[in-house]
MARZA-811179 format. One record per residue: residue in one letter; residue number from 1; x, y, z of N, C-alpha, C, O, CB in turn. Coordinates in steps of 0.001 Angstrom, whole numbers. Glycine has a CB too. Layout:
<setis>
SETI_residuo_num_n_px_n_py_n_pz_ca_px_ca_py_ca_pz_c_px_c_py_c_pz_o_px_o_py_o_pz_cb_px_cb_py_cb_pz
SETI_A_NUM_X_Y_Z_X_Y_Z_X_Y_Z_X_Y_Z_X_Y_Z
...
</setis>
This chain:
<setis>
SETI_residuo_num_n_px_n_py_n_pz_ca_px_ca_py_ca_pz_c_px_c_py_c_pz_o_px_o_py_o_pz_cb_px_cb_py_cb_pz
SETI_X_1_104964_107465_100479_105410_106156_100099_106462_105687_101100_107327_106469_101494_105961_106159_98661
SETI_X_2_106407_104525_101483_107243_104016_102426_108129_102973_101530_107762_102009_100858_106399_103368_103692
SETI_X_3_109654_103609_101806_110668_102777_100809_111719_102017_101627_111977_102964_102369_111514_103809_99740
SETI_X_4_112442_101139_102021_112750_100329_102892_114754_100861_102529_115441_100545_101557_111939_98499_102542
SETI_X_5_115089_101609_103592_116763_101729_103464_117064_100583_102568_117786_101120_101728_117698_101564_105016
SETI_X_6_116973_99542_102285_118287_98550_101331_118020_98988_100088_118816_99040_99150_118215_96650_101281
SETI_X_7_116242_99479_100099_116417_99951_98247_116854_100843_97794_117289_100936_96646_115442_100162_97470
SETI_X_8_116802_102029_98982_117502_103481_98798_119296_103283_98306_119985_104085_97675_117368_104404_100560
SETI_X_9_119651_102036_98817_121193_101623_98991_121510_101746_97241_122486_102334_96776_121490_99716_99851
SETI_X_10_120399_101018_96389_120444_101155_95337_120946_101572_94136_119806_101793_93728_120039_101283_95418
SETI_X_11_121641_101885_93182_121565_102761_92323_120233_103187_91532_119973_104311_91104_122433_102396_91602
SETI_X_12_119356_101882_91429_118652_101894_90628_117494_103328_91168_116862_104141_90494_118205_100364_90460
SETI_X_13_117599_103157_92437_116587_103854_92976_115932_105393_92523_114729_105610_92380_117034_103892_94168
SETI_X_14_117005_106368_92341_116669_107224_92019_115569_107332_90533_114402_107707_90418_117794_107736_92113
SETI_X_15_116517_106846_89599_116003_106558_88325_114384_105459_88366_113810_105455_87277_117410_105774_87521
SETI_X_16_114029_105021_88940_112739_104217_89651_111831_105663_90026_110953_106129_89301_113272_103073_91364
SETI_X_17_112210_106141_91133_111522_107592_91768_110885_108563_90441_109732_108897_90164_112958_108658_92698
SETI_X_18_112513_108895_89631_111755_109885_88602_111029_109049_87386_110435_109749_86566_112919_111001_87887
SETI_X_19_111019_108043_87240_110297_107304_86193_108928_107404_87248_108208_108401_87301_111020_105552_85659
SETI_X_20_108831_106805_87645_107303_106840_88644_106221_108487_88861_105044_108693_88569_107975_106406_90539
SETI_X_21_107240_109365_89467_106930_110658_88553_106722_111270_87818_106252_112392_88008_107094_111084_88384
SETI_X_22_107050_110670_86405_107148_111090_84887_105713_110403_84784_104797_110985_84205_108612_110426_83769
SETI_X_23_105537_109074_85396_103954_108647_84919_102723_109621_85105_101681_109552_84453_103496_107364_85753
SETI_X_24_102961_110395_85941_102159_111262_86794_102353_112657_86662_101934_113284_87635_102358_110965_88101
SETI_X_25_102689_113112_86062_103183_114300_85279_101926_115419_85977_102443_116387_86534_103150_113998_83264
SETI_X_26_100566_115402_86006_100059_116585_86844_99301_116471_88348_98263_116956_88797_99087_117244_85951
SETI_X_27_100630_115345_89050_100231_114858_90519_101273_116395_91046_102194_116877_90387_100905_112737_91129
SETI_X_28_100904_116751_92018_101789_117761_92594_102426_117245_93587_101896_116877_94636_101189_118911_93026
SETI_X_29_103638_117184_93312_105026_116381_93806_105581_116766_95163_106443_116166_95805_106259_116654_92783
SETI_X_30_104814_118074_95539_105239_118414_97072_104229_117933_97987_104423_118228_99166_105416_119996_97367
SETI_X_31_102898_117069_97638_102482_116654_98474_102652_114707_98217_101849_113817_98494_101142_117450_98575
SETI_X_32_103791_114647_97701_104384_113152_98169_105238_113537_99000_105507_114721_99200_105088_112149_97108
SETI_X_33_105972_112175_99811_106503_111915_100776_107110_110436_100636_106438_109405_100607_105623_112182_101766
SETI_X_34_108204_110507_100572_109387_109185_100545_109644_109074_101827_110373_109820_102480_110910_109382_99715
SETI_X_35_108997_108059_102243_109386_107498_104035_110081_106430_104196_109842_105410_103550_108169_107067_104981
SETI_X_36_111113_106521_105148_111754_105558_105208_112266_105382_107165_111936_106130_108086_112935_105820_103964
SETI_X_37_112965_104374_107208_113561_104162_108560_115034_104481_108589_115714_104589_107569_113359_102719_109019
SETI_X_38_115551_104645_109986_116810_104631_109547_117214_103384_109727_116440_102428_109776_117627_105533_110113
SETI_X_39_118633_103300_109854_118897_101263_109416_120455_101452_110000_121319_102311_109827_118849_100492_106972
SETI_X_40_120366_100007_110910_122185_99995_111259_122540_99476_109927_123104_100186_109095_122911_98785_112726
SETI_X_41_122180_98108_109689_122678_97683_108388_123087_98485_107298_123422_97801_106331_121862_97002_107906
SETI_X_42_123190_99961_107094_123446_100567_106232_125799_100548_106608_126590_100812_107513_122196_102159_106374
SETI_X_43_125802_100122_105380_127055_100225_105491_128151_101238_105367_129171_101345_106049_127247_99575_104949
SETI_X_44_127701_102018_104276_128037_103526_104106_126583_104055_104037_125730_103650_103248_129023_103939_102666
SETI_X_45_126379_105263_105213_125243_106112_104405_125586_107065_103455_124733_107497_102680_124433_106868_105260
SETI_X_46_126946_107511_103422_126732_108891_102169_126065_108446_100982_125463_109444_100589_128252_109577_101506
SETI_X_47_125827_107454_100156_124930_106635_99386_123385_107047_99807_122706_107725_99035_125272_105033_99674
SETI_X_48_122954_106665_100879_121908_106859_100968_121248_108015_101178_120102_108188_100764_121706_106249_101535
SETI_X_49_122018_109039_101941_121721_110564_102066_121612_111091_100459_120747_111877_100072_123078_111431_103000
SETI_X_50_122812_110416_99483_122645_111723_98684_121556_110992_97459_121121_111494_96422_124412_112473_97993
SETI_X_51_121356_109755_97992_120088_109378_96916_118462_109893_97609_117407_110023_96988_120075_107354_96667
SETI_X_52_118744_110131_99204_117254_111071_99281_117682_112344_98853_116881_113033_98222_116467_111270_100897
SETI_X_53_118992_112839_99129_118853_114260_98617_118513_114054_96894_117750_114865_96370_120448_115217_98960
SETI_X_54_118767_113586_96545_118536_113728_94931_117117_113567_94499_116545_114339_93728_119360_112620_94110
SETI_X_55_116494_112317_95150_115130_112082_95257_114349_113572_95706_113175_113604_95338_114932_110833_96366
SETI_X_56_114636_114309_96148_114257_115316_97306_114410_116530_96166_113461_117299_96013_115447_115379_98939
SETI_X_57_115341_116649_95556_115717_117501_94290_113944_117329_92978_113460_118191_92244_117667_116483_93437
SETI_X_58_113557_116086_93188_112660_115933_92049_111363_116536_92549_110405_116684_91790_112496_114398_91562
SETI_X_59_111328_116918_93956_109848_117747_94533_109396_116846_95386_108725_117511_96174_108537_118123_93404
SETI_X_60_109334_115280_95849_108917_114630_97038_109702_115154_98636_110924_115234_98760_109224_113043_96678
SETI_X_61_108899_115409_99540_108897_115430_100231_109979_114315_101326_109604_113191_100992_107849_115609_100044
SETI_X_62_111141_114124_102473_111640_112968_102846_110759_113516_104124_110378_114628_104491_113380_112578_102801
SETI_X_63_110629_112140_104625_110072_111831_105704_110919_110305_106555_110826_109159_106115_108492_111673_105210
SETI_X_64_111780_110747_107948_112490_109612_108643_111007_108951_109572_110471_109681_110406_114042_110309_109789
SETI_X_65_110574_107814_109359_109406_106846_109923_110573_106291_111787_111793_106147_111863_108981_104945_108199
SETI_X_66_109633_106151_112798_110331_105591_113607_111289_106215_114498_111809_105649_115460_110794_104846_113019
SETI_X_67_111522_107562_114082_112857_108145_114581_113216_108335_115927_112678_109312_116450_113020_109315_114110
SETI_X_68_114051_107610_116705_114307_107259_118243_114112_105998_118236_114373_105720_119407_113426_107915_119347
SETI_X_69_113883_105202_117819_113147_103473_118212_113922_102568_118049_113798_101577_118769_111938_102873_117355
SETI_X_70_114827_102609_117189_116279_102083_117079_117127_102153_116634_117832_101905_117613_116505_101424_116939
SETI_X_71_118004_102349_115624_119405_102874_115018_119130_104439_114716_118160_104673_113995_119891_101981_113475
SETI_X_72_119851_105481_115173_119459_106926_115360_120815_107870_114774_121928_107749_115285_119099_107223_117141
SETI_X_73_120683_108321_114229_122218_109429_114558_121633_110642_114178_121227_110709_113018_123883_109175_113486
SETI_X_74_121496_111669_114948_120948_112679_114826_122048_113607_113819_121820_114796_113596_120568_113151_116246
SETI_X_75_123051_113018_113350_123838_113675_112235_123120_113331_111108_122866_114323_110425_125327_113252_112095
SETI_X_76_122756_112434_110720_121828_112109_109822_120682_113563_109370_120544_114034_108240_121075_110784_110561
SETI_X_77_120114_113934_110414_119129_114637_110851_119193_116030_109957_118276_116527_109303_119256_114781_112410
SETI_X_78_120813_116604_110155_121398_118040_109384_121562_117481_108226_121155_118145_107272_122863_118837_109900
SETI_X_79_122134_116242_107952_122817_116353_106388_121455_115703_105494_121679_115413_104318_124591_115170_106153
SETI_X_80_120364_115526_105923_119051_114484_105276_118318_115870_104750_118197_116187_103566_117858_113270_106698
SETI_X_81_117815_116694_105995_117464_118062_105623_115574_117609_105334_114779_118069_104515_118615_118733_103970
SETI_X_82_115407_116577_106368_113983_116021_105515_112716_116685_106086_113013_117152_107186_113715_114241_105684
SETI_X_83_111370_116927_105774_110815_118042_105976_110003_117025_107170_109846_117814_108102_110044_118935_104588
SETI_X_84_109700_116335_107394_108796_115583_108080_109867_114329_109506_110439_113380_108970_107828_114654_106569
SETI_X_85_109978_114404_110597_110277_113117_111494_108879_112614_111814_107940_113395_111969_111181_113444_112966
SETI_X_86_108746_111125_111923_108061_110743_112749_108705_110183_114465_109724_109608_114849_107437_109833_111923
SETI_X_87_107763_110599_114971_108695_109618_116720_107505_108616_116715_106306_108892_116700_108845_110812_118940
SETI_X_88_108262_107057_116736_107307_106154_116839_106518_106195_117990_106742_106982_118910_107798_105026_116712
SETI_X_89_105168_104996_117980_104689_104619_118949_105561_104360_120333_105132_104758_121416_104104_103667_118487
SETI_X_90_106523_103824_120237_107378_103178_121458_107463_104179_122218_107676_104024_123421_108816_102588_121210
SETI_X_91_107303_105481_121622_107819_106680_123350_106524_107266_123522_106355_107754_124640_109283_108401_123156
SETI_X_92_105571_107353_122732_103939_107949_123061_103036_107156_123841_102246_107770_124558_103077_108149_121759
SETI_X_93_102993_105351_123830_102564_104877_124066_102709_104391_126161_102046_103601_126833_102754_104326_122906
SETI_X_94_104055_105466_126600_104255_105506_127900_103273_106934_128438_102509_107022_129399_105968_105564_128157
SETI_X_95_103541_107651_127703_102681_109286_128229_101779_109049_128689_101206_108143_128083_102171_110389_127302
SETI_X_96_101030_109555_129905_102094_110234_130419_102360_109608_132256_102204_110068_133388_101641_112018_130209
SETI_X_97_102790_108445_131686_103031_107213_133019_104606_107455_133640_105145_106713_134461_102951_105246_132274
SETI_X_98_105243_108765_132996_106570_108944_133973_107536_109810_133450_107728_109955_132243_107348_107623_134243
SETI_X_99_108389_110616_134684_109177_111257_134018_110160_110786_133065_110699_111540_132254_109631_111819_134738
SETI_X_100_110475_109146_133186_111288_108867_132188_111238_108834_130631_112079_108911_129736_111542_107958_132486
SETI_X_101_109675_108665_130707_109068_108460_128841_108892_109927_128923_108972_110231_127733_107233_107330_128276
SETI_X_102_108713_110972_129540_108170_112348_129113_109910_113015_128917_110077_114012_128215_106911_113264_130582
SETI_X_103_110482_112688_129253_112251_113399_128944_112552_112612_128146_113172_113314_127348_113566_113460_130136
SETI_X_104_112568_111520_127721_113235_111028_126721_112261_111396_125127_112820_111768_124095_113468_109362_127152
SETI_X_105_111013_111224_125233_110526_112163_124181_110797_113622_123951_111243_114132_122923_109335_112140_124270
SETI_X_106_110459_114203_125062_110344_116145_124769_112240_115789_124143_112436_116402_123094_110022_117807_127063
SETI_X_107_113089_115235_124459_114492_115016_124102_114878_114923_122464_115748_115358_121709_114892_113683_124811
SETI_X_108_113494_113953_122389_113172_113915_120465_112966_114863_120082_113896_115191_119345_112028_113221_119762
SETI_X_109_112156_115668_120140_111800_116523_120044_112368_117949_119914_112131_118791_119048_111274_116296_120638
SETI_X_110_113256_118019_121098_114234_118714_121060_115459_118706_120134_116131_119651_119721_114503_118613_122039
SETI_X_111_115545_117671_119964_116862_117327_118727_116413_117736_117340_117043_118312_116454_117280_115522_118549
SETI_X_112_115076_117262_117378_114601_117653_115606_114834_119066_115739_115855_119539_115239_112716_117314_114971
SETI_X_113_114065_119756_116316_113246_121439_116233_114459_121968_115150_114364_121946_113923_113161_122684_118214
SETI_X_114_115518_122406_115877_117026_123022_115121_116732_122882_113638_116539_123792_112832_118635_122015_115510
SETI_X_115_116735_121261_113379_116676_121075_111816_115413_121701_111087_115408_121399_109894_116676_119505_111480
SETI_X_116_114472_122394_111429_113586_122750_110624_112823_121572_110541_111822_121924_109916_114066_123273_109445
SETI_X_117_112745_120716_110734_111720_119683_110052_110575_119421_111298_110722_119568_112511_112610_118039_109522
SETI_X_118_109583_119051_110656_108348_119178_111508_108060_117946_112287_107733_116973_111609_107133_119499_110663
SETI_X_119_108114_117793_113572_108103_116545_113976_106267_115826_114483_105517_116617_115055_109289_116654_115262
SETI_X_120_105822_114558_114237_104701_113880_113920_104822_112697_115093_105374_111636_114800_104681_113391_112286
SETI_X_121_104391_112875_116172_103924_111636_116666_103051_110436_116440_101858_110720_116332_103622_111894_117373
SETI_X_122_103226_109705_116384_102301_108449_115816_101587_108052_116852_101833_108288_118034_103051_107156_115241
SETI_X_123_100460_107283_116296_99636_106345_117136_99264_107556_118757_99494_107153_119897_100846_104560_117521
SETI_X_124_98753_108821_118498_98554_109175_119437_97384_108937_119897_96558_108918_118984_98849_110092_119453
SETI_X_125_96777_108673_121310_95588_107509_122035_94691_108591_122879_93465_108478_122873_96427_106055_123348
SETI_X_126_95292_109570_123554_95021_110124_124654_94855_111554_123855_95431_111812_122798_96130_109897_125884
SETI_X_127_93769_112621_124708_93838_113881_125133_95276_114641_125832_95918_115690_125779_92775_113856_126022
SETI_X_128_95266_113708_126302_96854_114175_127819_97770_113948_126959_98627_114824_126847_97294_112957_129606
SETI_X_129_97883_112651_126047_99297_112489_125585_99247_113875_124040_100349_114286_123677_99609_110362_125020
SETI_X_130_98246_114317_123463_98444_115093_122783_98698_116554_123267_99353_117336_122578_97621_114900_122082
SETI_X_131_98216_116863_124351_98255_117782_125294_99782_118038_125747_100326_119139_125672_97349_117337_126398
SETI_X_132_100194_117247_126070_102092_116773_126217_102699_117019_125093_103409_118020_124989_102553_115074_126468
SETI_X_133_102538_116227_124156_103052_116199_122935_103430_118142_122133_104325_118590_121416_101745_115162_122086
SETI_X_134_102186_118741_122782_102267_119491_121930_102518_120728_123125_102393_121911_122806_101041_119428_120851
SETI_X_135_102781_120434_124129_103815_121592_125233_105287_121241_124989_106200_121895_125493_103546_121345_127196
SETI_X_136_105502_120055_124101_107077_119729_124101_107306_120350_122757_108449_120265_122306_107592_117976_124214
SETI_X_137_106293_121024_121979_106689_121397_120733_106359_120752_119550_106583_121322_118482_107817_121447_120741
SETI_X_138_105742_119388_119590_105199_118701_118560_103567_118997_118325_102580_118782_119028_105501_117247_118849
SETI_X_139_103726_119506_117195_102379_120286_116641_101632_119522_116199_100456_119582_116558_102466_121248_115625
SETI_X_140_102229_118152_114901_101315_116836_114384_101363_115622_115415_102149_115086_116197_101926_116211_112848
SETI_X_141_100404_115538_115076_99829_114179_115993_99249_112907_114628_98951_113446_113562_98055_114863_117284
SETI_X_142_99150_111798_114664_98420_110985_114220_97410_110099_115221_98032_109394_116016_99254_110315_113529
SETI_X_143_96228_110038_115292_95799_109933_116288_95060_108315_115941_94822_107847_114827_94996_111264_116682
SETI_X_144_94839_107765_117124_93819_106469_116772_92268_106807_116608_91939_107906_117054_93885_105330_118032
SETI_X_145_91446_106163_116136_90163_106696_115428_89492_107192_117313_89007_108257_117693_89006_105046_114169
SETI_X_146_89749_105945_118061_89163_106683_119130_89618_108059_119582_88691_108580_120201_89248_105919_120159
SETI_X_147_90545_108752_119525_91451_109852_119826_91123_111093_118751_91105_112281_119075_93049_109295_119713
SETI_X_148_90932_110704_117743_90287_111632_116806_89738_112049_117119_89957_113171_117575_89821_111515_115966
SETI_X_149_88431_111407_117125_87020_112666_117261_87324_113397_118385_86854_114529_118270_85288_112039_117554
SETI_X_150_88083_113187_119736_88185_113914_120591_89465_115534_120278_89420_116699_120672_88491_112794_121693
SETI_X_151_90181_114975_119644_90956_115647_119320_90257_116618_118416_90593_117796_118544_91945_114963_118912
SETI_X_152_89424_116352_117604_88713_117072_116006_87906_118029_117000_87556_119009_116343_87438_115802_114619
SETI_X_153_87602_118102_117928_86666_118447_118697_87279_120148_118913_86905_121286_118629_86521_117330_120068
SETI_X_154_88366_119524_119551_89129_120731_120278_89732_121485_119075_90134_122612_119363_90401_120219_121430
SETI_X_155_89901_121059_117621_90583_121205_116520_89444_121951_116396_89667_123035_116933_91118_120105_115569
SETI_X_156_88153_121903_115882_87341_122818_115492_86501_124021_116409_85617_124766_115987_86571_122063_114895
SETI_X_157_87083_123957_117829_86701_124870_119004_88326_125931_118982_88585_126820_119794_86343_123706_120784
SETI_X_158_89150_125515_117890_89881_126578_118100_91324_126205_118968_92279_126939_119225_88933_127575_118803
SETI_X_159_91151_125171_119212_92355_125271_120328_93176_123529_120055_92739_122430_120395_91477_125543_122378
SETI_X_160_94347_123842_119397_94977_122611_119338_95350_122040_120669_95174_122523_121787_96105_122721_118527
SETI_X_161_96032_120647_120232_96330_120176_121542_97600_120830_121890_98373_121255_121032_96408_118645_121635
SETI_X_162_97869_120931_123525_99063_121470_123940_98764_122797_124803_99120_123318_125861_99952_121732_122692
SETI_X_163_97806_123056_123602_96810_124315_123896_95557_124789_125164_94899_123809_125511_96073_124254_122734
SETI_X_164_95264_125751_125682_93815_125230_126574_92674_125802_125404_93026_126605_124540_93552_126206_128543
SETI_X_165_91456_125350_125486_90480_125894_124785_90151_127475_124862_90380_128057_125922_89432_125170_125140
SETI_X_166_89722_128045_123972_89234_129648_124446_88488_129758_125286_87593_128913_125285_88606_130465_123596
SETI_X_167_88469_130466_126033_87276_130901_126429_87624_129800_128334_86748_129574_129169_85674_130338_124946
SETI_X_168_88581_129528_128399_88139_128159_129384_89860_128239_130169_90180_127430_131040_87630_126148_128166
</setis>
């Protein structure tokens, strides 16, 4: 579920989350995911950290959408504790046209790893850019339908991207 920082700002929010849960009583709650962005407009975050941590307490999954693309604090990152980053389109969509987009991603990348949380590139297009993606340490990919089947390919021959194929 994608929830927009001003509602998280909320009080109401939490109490919304576990009512919505309670409807659903034998959905299994570790395969949701509360996504959100981060936000300058946030005026205090300790508000908002400890309403995902609390949200996060009821069994959903946090997931930061966007992460690098514009308002960032990788302090956020330790005290959020969220199991999922995404790195937007904006730094995949250069791969692999220069050393400047390939260091400033593997850089994302590098910042998450520490926290435990699993980092997800979006909108991935290319063979090469998943191939990259996943020598810098990023294991998920979301791929465009054209990029799929190529990717599913190498996914069912055994050899993720990042990876070389067996045998080859």
């Amino acid at each position: 579920m994608n929830v927009p920082p001003s509602y998280i700002q909320l009080p109401a929010f939490r109490p919304d989350v576990e009512e919505g849960l309670g409807r659903h009583p034998t959905l299994d709650r570790s395969r949701i995911e509360l996504g959100t962005t981060e936000s300058a407009g946030l005026v205090d975050e300790r508000p908002w950290l400890g309403r995902l941590k609390d949200c996060r307490a009821l069994g959903p999954g946090i997931a930061i959408d966007d992460f690098g693309t514009g308002y960032s604090s990788s302090a956020r990152l330790v005290g959020l504790e969220a199991a999922l980053i995404k790195i937007g389109r904006g730094f995949i969509t250069f791969l692999p046209y220069g050393a400047p987009a390939c260091s400033l991603l593997q850089g994302r990348v590098a910042i998450v790893q520490p926290t435990g949380s699993q980092v997800l590139a979006e909108v991935v297009e290319t063979e090469e850019q998943a191939r990259i993606l996943g020598g810098f340490g990023c294991a998920l990919v979301q791929a465009t339908s054209s990029a799929r089947r190529c990717l599913q390919a190498r996914w069912r021959a055994g050899s993720p991207p990042g990876r070389e194929p067996r045998g080859g």
